[in-house]
Backbone bond lengths (Angstrom), bond angles and torsions (degrees), N, CA, C in turn:
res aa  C-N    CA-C-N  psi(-1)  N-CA   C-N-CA  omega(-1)  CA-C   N-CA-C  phi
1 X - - - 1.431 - - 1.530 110.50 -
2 X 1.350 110.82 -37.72 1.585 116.87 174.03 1.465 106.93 -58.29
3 X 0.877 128.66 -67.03 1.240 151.92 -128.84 1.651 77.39 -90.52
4 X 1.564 149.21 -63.44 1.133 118.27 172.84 1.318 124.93 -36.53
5 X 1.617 119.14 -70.52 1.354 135.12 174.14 1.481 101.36 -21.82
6 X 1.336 129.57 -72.15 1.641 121.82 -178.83 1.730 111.62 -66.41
7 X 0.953 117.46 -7.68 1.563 107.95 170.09 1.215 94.95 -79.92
8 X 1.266 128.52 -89.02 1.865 131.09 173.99 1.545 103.82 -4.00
9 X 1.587 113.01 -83.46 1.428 113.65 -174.20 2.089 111.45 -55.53
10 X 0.958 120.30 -21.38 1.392 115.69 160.58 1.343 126.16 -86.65
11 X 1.592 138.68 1.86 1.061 166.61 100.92 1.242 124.19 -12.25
12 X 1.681 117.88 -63.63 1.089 111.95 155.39 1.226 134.33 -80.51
13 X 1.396 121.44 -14.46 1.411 114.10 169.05 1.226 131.67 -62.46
14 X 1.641 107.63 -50.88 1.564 127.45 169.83 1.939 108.97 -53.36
15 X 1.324 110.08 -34.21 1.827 115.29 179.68 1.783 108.28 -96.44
16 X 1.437 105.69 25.33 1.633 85.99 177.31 1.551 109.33 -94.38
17 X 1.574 121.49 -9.07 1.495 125.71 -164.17 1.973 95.16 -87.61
18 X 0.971 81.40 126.24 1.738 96.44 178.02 1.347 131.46 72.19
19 X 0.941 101.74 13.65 2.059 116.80 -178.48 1.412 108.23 -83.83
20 X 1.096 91.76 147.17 1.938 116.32 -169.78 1.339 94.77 -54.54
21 X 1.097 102.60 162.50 1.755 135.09 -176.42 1.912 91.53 -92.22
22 X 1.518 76.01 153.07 1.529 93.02 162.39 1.481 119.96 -50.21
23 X 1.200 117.64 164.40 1.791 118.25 157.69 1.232 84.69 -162.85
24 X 1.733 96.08 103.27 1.945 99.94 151.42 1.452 111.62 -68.88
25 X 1.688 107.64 177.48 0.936 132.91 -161.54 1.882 83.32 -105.02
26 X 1.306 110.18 87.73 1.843 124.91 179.52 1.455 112.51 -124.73
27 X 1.350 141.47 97.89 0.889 147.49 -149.85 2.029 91.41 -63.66
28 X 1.290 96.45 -50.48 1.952 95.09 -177.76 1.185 96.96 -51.03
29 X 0.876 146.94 -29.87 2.074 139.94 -176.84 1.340 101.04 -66.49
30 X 1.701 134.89 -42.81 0.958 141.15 -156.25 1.732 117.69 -120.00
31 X 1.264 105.15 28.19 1.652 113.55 -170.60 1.641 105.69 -56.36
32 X 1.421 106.70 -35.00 1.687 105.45 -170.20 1.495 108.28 -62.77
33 X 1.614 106.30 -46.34 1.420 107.90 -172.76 1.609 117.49 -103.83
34 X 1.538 111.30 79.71 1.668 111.65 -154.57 1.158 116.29 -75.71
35 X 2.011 102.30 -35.26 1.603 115.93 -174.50 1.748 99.54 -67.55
36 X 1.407 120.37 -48.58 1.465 112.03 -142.94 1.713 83.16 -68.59
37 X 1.490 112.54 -41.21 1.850 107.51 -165.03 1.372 96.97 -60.17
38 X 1.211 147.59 -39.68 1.237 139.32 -162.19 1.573 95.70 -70.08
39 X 1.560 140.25 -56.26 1.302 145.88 -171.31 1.626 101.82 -50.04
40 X 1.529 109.75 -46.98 1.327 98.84 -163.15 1.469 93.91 -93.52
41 X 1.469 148.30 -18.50 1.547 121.47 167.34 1.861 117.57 -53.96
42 X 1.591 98.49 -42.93 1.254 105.13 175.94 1.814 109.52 -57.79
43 X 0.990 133.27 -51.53 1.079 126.07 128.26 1.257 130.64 26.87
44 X 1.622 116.42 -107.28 1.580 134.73 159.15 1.581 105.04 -29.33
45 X 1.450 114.06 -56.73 1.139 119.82 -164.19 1.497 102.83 -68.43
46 X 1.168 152.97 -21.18 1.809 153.33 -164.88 1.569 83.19 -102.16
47 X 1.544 130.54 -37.68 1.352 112.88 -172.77 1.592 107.60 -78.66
48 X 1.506 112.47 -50.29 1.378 95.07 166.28 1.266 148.60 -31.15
49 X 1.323 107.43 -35.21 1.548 123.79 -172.39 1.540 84.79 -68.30
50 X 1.267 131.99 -60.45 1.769 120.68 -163.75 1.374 114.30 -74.32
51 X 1.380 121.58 -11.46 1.523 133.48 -162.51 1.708 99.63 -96.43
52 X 1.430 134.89 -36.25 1.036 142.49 164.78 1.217 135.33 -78.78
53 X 1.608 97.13 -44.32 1.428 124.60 172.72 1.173 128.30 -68.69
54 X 1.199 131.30 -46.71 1.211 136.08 -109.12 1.694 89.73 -136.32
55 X 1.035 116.61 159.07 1.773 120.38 158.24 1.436 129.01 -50.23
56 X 1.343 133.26 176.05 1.402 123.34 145.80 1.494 130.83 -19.45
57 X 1.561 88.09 -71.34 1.423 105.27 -176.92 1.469 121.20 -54.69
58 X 1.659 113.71 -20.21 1.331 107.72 -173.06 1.551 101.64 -88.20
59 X 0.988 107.98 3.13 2.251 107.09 168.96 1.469 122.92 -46.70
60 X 1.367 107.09 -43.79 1.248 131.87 167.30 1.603 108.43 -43.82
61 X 1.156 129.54 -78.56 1.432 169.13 127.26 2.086 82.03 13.88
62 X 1.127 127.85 -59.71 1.936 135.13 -127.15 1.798 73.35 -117.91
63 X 1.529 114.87 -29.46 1.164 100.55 -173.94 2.139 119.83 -90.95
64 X 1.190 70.37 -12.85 2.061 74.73 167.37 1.318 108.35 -69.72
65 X 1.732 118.59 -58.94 1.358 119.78 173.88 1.465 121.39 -37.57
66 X 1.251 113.17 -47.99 1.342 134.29 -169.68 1.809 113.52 -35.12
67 X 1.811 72.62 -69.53 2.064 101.51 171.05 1.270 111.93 -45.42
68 X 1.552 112.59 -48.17 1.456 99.29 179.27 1.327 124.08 -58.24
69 X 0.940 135.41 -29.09 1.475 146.98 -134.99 1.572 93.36 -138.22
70 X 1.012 119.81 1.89 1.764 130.05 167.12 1.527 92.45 -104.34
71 X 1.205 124.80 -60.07 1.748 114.58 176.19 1.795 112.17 -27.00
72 X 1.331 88.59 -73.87 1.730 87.22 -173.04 1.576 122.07 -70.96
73 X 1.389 113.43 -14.11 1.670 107.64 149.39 1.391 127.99 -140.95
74 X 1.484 125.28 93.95 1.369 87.53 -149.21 1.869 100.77 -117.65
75 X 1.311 93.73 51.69 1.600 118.53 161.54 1.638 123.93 -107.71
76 X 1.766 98.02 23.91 1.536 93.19 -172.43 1.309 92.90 -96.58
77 X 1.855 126.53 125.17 1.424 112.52 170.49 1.622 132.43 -60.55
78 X 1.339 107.68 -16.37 1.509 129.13 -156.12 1.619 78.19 -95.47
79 X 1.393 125.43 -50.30 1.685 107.96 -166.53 1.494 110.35 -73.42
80 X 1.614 125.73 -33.31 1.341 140.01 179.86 1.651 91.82 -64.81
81 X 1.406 147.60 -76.56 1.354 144.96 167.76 1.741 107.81 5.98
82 X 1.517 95.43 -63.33 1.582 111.83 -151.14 1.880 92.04 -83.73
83 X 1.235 106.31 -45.98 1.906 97.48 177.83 1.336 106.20 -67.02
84 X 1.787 133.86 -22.10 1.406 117.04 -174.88 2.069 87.23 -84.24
85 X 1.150 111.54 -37.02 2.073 97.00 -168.54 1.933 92.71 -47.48
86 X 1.240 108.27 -40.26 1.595 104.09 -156.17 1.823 107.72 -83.37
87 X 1.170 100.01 -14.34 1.731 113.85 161.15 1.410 97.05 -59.46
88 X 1.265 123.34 -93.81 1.070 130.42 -154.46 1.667 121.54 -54.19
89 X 1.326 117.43 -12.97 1.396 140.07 147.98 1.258 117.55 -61.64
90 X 0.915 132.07 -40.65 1.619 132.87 177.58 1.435 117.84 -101.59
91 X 1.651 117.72 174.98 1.370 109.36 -169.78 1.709 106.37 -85.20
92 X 1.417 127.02 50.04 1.159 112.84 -179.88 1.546 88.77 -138.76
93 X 1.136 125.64 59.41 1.858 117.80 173.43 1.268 97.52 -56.57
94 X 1.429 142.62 -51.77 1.039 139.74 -168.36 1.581 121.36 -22.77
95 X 1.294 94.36 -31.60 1.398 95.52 -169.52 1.452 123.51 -96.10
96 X 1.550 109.65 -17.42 1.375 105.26 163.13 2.099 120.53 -47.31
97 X 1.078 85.90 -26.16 1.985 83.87 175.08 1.532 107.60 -57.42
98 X 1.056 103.59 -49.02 1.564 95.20 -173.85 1.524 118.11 -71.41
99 X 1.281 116.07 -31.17 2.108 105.84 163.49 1.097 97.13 -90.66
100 X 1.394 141.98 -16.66 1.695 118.06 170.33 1.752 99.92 -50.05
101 X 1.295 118.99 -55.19 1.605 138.47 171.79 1.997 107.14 -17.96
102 X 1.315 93.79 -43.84 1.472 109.34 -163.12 1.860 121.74 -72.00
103 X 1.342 112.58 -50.87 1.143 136.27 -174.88 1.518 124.77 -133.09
104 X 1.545 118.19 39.71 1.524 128.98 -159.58 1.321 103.40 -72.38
105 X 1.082 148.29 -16.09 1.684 134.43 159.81 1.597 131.65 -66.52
106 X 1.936 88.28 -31.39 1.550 95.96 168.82 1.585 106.93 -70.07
107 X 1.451 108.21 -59.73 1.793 111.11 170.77 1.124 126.85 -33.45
108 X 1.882 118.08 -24.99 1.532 99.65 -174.75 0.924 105.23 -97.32
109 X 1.373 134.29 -26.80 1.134 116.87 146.51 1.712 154.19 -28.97
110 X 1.224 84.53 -57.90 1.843 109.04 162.59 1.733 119.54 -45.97
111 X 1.770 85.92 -53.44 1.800 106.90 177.18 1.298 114.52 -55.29
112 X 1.464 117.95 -43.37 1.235 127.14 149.89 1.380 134.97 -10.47
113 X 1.409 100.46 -87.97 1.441 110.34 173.15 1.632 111.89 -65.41
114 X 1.313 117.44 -48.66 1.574 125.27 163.06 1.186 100.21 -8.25
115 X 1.151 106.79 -82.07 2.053 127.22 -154.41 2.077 105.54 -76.66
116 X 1.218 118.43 -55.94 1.538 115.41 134.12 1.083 116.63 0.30
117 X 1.595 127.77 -91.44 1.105 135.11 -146.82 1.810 103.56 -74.96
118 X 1.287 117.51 -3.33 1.443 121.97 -146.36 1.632 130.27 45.98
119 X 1.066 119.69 37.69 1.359 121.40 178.63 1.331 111.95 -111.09
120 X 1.786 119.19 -12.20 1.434 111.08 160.14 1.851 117.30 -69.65
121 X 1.845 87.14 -15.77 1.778 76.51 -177.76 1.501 114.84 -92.12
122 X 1.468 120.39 12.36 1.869 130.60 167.04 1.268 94.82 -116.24
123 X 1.276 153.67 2.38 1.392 122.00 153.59 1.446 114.26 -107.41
124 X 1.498 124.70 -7.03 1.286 102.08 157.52 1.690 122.42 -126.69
125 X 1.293 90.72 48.99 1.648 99.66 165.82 1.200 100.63 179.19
């Protein structure tokens, strides 16, 4: 379990030089494309309901929404956050490496409190 936790945090350290900027979810960022941003907030919003709401198990569920709404931006750090919590909930951790990849200053932060709070040490072991 350690030994993940310091891979992740050495992951992001080594990937913080040159990585994309944020892109919230700001409708003025996205004036050209009004319909697709509206599909994918609604989106966030159907995943939220299971991501807050909902149990473990409903991550899965918060994490379909997620994808969608990661397609059409998937430079939002706050939406990448919520698809790596629902990675690491399901049997595909694997994949949190690759949006850890994406937004690693917001993550070390996050990882931070994560591992802090002790809840990195009940969701991955």
């Amino acid at each position: 379990m350690k030994k993940l936790l310091v891979a992740i945090a050495v992951l992001v350290v080594f990937n913080s030089i040159g990585q994309d900027k944020d892109i919230p979810f700001d409708k003025r960022l996205f004036e050209d494309r009004k319909e697709e941003f509206d599909k994918a907030v609604a989106e966030i919003k159907e995943g939220d309901f299971y991501f807050y709401d909902g149990a473990s198990s409903d991550l899965t569920l918060a994490l379909d929404h997620y994808l969608k709404a990661q397609a059409f931006n998937p430079y939002s750090s706050m939406l990448n956050f919520k698809v790596g919590v629902c990675y690491l909930y399901s049997n595909q951790n694997s994949e949190v490496f690759s949006i850890l990849n994406l937004h690693t200053e917001f993550f070390l932060k996050w990882i931070r409190i994560f591992v802090l709070s002790g809840s990195g040490i009940s969701a991955c072991g």
